[in-house]
N, C-alpha and C positions, 0 to 999 in steps of 0.2 A: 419543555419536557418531551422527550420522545412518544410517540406512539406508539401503541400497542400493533399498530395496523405495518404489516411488513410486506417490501415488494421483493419479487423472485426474477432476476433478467435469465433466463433459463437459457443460456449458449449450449449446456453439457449435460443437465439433468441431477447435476449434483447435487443439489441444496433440493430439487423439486422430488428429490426422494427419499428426502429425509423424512418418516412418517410423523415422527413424532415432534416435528416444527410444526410440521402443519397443524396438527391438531392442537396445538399449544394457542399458535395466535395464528388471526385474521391472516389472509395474505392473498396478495394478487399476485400473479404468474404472466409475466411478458413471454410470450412464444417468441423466442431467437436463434431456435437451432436453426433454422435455414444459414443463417447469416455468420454461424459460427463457424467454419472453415476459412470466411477473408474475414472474419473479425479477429478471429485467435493469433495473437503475438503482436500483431500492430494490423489498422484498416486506413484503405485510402479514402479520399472525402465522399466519394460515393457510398460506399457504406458504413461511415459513421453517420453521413445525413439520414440511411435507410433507417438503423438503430435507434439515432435520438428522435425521428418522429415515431417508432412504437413506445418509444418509455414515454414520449410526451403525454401521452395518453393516461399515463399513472403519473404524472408528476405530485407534489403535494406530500408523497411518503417519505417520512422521516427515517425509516429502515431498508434498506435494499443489500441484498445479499447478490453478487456477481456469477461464484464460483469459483471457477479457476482461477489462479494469480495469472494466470494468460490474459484474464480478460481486464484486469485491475486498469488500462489504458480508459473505460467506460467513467473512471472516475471525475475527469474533469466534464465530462457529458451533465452529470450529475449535479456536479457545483454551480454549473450555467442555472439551475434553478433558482441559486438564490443572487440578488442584485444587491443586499446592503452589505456594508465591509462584514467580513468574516477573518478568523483563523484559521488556520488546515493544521491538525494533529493525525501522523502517518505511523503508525508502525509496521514495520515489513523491516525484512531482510535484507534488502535489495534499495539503495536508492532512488531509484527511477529517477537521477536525474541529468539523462544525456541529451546532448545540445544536439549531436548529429540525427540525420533520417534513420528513421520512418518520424515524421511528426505525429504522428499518432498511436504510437507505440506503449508495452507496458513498461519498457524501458527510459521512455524519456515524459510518462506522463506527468509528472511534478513539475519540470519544465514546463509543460504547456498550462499548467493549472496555474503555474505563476505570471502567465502572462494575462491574468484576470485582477485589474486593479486595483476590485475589491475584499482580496487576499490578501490581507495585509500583513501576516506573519505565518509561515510553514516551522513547525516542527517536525524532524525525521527520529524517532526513535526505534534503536534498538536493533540497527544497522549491524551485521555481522559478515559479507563477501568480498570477496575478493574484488568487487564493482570500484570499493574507494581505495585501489593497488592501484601503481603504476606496471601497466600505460593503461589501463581504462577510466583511470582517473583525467587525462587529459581531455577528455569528451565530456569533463562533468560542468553543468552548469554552475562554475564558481561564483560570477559573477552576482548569483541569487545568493553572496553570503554579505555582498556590501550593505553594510547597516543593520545586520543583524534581521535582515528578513528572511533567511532560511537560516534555521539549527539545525546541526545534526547532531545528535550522540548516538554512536555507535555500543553494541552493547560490549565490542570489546575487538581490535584490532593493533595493529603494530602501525606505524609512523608511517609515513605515505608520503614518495617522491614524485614531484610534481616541476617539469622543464619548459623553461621556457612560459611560463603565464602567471599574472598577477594575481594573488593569492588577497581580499579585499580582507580588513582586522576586522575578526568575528568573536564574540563572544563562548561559540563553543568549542573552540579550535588555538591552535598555538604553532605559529609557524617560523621557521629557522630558514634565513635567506642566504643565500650562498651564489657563485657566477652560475648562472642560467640554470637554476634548479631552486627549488622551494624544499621542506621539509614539513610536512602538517604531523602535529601531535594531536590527534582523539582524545576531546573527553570521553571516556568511556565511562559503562554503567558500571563494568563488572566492579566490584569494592564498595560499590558509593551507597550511603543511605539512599532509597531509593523515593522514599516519601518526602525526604525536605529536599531531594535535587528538583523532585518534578514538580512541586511547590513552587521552588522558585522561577521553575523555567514556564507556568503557564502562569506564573504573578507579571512575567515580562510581555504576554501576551495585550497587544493593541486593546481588542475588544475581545469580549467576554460569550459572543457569540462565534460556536467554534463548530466547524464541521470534522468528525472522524472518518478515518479509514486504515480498515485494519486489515494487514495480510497476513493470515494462521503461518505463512512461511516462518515469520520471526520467533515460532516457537519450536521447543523440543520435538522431535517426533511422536514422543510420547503422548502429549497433546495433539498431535495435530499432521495429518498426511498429507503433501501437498506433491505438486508436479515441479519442486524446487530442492533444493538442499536443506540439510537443517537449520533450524535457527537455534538460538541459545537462550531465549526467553522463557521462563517458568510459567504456568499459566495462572499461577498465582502472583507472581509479578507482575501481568497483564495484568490481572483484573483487577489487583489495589492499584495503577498507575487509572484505568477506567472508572474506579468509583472515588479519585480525587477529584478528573474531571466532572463527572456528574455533582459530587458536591460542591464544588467553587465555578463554576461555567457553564452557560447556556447550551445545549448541544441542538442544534440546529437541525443537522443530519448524520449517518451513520451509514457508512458501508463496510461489510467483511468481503473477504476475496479470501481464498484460498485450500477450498475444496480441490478434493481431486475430480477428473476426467483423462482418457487416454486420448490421446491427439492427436488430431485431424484436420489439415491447413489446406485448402487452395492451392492449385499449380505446385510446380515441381521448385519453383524457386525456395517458396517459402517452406517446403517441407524439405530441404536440403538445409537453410538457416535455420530452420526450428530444431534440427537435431544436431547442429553446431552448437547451438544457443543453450539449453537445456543440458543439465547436468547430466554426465553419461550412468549415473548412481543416486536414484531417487530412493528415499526410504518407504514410497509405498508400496515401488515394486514388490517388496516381500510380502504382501500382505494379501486374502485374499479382498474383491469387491464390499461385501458385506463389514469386515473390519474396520474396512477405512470409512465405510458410510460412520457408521457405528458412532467410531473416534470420534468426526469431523461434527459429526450430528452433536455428540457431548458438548463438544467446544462451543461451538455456535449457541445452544442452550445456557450455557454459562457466562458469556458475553453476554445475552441478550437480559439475565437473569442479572447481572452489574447494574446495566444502565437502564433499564427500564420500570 
């Protein structure tokens, strides 16, 4: 069962100013704004080792709030905590799961979370970008779908061509082979009872001991402002897909990502790719500061009011 006691990795200040989390429940506050300029988008080994020895310090907390889906890469830092096999359930917007550099990126952290061998099953729910299109699909760690140890359901996407690589029989996917090119058909959410799919898809689950991680990207804006695009998840669909897992499964740990922050990288490299990278039409921009705390506070409140 979760604890009430929540940790804060403060890169941006978002979550640390949320008044009325605070007051709500216990929490410790990791100071990491220093490190937040080369941690933001992806970090080299020197300061991921800087990072994981100040969370070492707070290890043991079952709730940890990131921030920004910039920082969501912090996530396999997190999983290093626990040593006996586990599950990973993810919802986000976004995949994260590219095989190319940065290795330590929010793009390819699923990847690197999989190469911990006591993760024994990844679910991705509720995928909506353009990340699973050709040609970004070409960089995707497919190879994490032999045997069914990564799912993905997308919450809703068109058929995805894929050249040139071996596409491994997956349980959530349907693929049509053709001369040097694949076809992937998406289980998608949109249509499906949503209680007897994710029923059966955490009854498939190894063990019963499950780590979350949830990026607010995957939802409506209405729910929830984030430094991404929208998602298409209702936040009422979040939080009945969060209170099956709390009723059938151990939950281990718990991380959200997906506050906003305005952005701030290191060097000129990375601040040229981060505004490549980044969506040129964020929906918080319309908003003023205060709003989007507002929002993002509600949600966060509401997650933690599910599972706790």
């Amino acid at each position: 069962m979760l604890s009430q006691n929540i940790r804060i990795l403060d890169f941006d200040a978002s979550v640390s100013k949320q008044k009325n989390l605070l007051q709500k429940y216990p929490h410790k506050v990791v100071n990491l704004r220093d490190l937040a300029p080369q941690a933001r988008l992806w970090m080299n080994g020197r300061t991921k080792d800087a990072v994981a020895e100040r969370i070492r310090e707070t290890s043991g907390q079952s709730v940890t709030f990131i921030g920004s889906g910039d920082f969501h890469h912090l996530t396999p830092l997190l999983l290093a905590e626990f040593k006996r096999p586990i599950s990973l359930i993810v919802f986000d917007l976004h995949p994260d799961w590219d095989i190319l550099p940065p290795r330590f990126g929010c793009g390819s952290w699923v990847t690197e979370a999989l190469r911990k061998k006591n993760i024994l099953k990844c679910l991705l729910i509720g995928i909506a970008s353009g990340d699973i299109s050709c040609p970004w699909i070409q960089s995707a760690n497919l190879n994490a779908l032999s045997k069914d140890r990564l799912e993905i359901y997308p919450y809703s996407h068109s058929p995805s061509l894929v050249f040139l690589r071996k596409i491994p029989e997956n349980i959530s996917l349907r693929v049509e082979e053709s001369f040097l090119r694949s076809r992937i058909y998406w289980d998608e959410l949109r249509g499906k009872n949503l209680k007897d799919f994710f029923l059966k898809a955490i009854g498939r689950l190894a063990v019963k001991n499950v780590y979350v991680s949830i990026d607010k990207d995957c939802l409506k804006n209405e729910y929830a402002l984030t430094n991404w695009e929208e998602g298409k998840l209702a936040l009422d669909e979040l939080l009945m897909l969060l209170k099956l897992i709390k009723e059938n499964l151990d939950i281990a740990g718990l991380d959200i990502t997906g506050d906003y922050s305005k952005i701030s990288v290191s060097g000129r490299l990375k601040g040229v790719l981060s505004r490549l990278d980044h969506p040129k039409e964020v929906g918080a921009d319309k908003f003023p500061e205060e709003e989007i705390t507002r929002l993002n506070e509600s949600t966060n409140l509401k997650i933690l009011e599910a599972l706790i």
